[in-house]
Every structure is written in C-alpha cells, then in structure tokens.
Backbone bond lengths (Angstrom), bond angles and torsions (degrees), N, CA, C in turn:
res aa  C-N    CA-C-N  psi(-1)  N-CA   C-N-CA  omega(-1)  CA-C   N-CA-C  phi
1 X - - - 1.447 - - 1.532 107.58 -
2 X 1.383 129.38 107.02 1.015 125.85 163.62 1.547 135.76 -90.18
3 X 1.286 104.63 134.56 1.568 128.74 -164.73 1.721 114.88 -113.54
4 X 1.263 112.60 68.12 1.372 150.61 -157.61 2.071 98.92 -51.56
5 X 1.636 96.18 -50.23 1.658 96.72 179.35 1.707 104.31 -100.88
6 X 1.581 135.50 7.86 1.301 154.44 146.23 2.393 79.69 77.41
7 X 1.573 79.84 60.83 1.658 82.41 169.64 1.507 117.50 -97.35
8 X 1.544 130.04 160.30 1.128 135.88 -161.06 1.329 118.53 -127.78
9 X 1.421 113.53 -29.11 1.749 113.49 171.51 1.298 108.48 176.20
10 X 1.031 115.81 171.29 1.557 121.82 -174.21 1.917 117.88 -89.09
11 X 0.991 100.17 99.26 0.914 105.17 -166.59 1.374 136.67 -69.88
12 X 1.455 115.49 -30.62 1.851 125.82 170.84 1.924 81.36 -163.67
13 X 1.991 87.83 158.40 1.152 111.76 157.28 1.823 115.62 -102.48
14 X 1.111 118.05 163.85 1.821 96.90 178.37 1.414 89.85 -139.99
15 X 1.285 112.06 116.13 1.541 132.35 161.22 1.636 137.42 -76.77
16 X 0.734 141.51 125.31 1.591 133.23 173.75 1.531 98.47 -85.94
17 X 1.046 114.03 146.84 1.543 140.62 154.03 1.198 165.87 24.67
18 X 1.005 128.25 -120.48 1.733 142.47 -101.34 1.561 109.30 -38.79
19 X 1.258 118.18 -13.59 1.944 113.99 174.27 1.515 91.14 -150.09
20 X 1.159 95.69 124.72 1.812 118.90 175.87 1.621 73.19 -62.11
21 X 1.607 119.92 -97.77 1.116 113.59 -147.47 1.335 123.78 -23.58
22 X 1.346 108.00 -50.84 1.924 110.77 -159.04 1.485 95.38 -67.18
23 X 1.647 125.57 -43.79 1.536 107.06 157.10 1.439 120.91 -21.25
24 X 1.839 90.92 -99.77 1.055 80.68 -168.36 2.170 151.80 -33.76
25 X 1.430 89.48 -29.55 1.545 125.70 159.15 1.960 106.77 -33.79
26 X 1.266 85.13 -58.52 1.719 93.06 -164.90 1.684 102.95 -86.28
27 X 1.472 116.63 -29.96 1.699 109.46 166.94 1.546 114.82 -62.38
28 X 0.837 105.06 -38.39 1.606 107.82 -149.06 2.082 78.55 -81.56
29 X 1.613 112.50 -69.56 1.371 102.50 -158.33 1.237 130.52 -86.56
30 X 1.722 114.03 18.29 1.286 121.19 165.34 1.392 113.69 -125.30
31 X 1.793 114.84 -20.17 1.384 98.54 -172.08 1.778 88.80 -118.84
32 X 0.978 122.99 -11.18 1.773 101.58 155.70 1.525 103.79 112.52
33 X 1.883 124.93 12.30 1.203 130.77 163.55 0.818 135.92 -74.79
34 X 1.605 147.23 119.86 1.145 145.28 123.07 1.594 150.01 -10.57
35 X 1.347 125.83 98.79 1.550 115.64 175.52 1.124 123.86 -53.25
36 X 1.016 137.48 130.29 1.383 150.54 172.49 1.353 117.86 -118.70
37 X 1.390 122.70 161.59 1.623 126.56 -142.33 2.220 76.52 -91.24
38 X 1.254 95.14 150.94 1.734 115.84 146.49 1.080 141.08 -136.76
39 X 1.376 158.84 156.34 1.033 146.47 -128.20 1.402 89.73 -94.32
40 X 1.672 104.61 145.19 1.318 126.31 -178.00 1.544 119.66 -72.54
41 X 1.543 105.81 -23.64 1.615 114.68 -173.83 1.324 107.19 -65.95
42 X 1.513 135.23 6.85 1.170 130.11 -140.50 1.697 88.58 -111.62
43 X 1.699 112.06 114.53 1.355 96.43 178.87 1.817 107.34 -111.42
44 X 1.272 97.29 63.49 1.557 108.84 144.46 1.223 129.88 -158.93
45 X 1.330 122.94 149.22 1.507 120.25 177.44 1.280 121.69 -50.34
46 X 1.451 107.94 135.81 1.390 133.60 -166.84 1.234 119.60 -171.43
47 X 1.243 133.34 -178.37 1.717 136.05 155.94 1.797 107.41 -169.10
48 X 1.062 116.08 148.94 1.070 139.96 171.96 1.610 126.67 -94.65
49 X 1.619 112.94 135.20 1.441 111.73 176.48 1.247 97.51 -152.10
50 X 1.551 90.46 170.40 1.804 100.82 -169.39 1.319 104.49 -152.00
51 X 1.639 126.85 128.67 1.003 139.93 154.96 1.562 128.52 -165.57
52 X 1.359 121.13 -170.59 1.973 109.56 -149.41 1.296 120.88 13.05
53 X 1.580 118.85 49.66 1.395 123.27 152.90 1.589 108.93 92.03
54 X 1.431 118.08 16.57 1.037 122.35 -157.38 1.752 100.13 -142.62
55 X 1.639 114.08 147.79 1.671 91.48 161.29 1.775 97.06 -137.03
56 X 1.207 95.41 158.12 2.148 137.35 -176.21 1.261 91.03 -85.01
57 X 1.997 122.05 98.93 1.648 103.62 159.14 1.760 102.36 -84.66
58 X 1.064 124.23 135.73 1.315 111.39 177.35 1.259 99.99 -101.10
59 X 1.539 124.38 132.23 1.523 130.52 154.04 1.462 141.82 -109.21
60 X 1.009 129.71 113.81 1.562 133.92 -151.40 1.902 90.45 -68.14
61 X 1.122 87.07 124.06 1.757 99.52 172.93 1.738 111.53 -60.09
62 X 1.255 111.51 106.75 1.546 95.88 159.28 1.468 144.59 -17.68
63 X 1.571 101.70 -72.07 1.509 127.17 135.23 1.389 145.35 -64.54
64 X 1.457 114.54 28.27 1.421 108.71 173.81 1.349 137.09 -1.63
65 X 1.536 102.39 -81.48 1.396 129.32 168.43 1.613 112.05 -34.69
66 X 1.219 116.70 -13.42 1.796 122.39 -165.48 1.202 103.17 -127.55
67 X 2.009 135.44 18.01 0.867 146.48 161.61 1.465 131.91 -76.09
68 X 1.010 139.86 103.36 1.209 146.94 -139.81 1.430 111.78 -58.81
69 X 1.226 164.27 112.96 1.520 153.99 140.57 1.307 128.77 -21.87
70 X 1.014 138.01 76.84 1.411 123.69 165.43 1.195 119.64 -89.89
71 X 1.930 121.25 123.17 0.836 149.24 -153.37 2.252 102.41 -111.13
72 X 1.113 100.74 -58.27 1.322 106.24 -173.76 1.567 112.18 -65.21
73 X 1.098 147.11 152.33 1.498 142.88 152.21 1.593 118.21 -93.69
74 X 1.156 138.37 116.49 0.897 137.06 -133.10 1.809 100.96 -158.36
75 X 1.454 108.06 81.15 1.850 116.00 -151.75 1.820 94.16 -69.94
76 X 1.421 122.42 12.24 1.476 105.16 163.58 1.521 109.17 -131.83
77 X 1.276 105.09 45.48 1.346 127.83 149.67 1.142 127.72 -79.25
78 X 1.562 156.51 168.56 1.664 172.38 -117.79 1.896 69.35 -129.53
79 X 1.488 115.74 130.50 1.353 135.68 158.21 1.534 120.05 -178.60
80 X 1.434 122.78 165.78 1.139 145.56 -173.60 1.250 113.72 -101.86
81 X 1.329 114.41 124.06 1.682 109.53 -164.24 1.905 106.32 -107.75
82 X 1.211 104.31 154.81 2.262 94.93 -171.02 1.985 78.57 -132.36
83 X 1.098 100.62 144.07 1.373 123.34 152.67 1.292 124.20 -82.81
84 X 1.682 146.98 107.95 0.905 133.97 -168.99 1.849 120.82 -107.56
85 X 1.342 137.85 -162.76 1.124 113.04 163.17 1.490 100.80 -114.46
86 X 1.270 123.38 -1.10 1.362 115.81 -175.00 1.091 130.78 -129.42
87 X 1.156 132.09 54.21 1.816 128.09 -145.40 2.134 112.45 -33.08
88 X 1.444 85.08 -31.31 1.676 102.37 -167.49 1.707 109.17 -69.53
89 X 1.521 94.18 -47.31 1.701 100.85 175.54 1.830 108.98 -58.98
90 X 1.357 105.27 -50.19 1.612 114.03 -159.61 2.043 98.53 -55.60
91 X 1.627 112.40 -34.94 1.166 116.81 -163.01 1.781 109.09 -75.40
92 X 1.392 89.02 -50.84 1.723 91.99 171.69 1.574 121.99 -69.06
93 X 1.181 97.11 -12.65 2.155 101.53 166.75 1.633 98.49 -74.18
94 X 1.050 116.70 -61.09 1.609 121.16 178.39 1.325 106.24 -55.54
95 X 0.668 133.76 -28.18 1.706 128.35 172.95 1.445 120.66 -81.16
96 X 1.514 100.88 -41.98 1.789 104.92 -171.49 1.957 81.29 -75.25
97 X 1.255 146.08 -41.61 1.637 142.24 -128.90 2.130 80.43 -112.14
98 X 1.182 134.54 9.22 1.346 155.51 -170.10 1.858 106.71 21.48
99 X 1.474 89.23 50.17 1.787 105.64 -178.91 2.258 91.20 -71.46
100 X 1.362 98.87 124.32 1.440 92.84 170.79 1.807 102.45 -88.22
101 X 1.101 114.21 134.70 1.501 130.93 -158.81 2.102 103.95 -139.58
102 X 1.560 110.77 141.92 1.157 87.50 167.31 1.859 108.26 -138.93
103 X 1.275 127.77 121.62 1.140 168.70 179.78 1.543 96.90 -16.01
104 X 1.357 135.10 142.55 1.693 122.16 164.97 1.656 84.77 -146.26
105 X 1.498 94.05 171.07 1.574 117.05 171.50 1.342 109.86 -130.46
106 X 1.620 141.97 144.48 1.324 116.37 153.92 1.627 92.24 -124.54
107 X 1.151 122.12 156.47 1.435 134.24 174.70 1.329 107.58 -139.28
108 X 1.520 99.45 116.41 1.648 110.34 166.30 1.646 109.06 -140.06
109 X 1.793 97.83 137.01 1.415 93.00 -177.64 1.565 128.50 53.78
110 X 1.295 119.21 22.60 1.384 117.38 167.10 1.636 98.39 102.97
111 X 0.839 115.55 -16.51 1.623 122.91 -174.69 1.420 109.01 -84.17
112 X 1.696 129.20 128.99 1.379 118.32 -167.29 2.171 84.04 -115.75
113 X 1.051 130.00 144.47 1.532 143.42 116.81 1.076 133.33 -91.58
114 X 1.455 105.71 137.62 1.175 103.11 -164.66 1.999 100.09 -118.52
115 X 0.902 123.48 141.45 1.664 131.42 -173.66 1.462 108.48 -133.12
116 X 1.099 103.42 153.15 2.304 121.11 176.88 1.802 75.64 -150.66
117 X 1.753 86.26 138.96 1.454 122.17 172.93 1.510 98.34 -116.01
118 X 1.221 97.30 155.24 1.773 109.70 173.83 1.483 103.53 -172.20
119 X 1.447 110.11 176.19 1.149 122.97 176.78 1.579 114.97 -130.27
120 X 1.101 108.84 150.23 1.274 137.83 -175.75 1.550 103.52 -74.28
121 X 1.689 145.17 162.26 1.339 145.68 142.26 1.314 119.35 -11.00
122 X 1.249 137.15 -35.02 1.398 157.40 -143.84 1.120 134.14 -157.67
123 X 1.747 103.84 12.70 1.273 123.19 154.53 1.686 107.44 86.56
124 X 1.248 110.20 -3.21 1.877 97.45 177.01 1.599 104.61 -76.06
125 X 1.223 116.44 139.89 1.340 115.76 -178.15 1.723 125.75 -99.68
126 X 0.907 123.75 139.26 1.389 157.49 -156.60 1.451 116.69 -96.03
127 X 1.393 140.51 94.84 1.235 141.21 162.71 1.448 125.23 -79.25
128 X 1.185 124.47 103.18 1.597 107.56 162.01 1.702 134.16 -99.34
129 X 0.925 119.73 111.19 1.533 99.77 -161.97 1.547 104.08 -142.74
130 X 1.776 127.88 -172.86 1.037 109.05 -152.78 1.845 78.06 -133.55
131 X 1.080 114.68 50.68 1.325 125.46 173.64 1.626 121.40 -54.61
132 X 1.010 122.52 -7.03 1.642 132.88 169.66 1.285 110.37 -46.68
133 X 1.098 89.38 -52.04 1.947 95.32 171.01 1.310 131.08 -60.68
134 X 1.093 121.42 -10.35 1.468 127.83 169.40 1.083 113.24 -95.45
135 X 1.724 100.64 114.61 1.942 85.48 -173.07 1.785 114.78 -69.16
136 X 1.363 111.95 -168.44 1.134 123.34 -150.86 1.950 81.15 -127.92
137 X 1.463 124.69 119.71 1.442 127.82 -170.60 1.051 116.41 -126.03
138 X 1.305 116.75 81.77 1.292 115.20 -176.75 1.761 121.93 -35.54
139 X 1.581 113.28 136.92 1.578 100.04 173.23 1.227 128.07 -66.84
140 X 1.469 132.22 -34.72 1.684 152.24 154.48 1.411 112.76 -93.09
141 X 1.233 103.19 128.67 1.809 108.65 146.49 1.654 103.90 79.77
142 X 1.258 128.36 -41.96 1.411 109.71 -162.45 2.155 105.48 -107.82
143 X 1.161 106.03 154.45 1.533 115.40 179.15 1.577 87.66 -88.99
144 X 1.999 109.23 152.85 1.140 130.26 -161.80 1.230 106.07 -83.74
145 X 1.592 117.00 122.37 1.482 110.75 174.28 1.231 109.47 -120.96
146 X 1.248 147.14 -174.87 1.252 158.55 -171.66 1.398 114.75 -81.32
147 X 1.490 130.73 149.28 1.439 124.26 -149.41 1.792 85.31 -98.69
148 X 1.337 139.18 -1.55 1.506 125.98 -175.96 1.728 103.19 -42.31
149 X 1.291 91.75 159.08 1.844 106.50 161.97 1.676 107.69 -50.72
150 X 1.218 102.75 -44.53 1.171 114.14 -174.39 1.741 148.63 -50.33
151 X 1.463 76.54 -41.22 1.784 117.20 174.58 1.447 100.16 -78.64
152 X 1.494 98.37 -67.39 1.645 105.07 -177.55 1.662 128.00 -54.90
153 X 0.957 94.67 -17.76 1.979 121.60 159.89 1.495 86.60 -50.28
154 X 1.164 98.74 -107.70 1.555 123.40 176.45 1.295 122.80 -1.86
155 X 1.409 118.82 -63.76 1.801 137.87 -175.67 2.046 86.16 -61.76
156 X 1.410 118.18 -46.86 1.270 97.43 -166.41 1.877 122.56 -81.95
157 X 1.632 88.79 -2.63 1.857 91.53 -160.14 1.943 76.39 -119.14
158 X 1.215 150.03 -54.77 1.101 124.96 -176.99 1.664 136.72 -70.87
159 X 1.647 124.33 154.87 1.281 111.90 173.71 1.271 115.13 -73.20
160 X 1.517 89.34 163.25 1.938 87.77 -166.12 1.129 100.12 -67.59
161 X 1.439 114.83 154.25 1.519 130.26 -177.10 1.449 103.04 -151.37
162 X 1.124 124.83 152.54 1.260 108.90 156.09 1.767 147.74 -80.90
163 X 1.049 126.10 84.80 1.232 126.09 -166.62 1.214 141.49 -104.40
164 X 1.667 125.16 124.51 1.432 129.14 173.42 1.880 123.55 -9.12
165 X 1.277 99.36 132.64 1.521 130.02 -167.59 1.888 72.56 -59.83
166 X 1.126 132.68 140.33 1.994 143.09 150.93 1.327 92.75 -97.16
167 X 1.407 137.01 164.69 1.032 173.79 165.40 1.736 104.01 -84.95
C-alpha cells in the first residue's frame, strides 16, 4: 500500500461559522467534543475541540451574515461521517434534542447500513452511521476486510493473503 505523502491520520476538520458559541454548543452537546486549549497568537475568533480521535477547529466567519443557509439535507452533499454503536440510541437522541435529520440505507451483497444526515448550526452536514459493517475492498490485489481501525492496521502491516469477509 503506498503512502506517497507517508501520512498517518486525520488530524482536524476546520469549519467556518457564524457563532463560535452555537458551534461550539452543538459539538460538544450532540456530537460528544471537548474544548481544548489553542494557541493564543491566534488573532481571530475561533475555538478548538477534540473527540473520536479527531479535532473541530471552529472559525468565526468574517462575514457571517453572507453565509449561505442550507435548509435541505441532501446525504450526497460535502459531509463528515461518525461511526456509532447504536443506530437506535443515536436516532432517539436526535429526536428527543428535535435535530431534523433524514434516514438512508445502502445495501450491498446482503450487507444492510444504515445512516441519519443532519446539519450542524451552519449547515455542514453530519453522518452517523454504523458503517463498520461494510467491508472495506480493496480495488487490486487485496480480499475484502472490514473498515475497523483494526483490520485496516492489518491490510497495511500484513502480506497479502487472502482473508475472510469480518463483520
């Protein structure tokens, strides 16, 4: 498997706007992030959070007011996808917290995923789904394994072999 810029993980997403707070508001109490300190030299509004291995730079839009609305949800739109453990729990949080969200299926090969889209304060959209289950198939050379951290460890540190579909 070649790794051309010898990269290691994803390190932050960086968002624009229009209220740091109400961001931050909606990271922290629906998707489960943490603030974390950022460098002080930084002379514009923003804040930082971090969680599932990942961190939210938030940046206060210059132009707020000239920030686009998105109203429709639209799951093949520009979004960020979360793995959850419960499709059932994640739906009834969005319901009791009255996030309007809209529902997808994909089915391949006997395999069902299940996904809810939503949006964020500012319209970037939000996937949660329980996509683990779909393996991960390589286009050349490798047999289909499962997209975990775990597997994908594996596909990059073992020789190819051929190996069983994981769940």
């Amino acid at each position: 498997m070649e790794n051309p810029l010898h990269l290691k993980s994803l390190n932050h997403i960086s968002l624009l706007c229009r209220s740091v707070e109400e961001s931050m508001n909606f990271y922290q109490n629906v998707l489960g992030f943490i603030p974390i300190r950022r460098p002080g030299s930084f002379d514009f509004d923003g804040a930082w959070l971090f969680g599932h291995g990942i961190g939210i730079h938030l940046l206060r839009s210059p132009e707020p007011e000239k920030m686009p609305k998105k109203e429709e949800i639209n799951p093949k739109d520009n979004h960020v996808s979360f793995q959850c453990e419960c499709m059932e729990a994640v739906e009834k949080k969005l319901k009791d917290m009255k996030i309007r969200y809209v529902r997808a299926v994909v089915e391949e090969g006997g395999i069902q995923v299940d996904q809810l889209f939503f949006h964020d304060p500012d319209g970037f959209m939000i996937e949660i789904c329980n996509c683990e289950c779909l393996p991960v198939i390589p286009l050349v050379g490798e047999m289909a394994r499962s997209c975990s951290r775990l597997n994908l460890h594996q596909v990059a540190t073992q020789p190819s072999q051929p190996q069983p579909i994981q769940p």
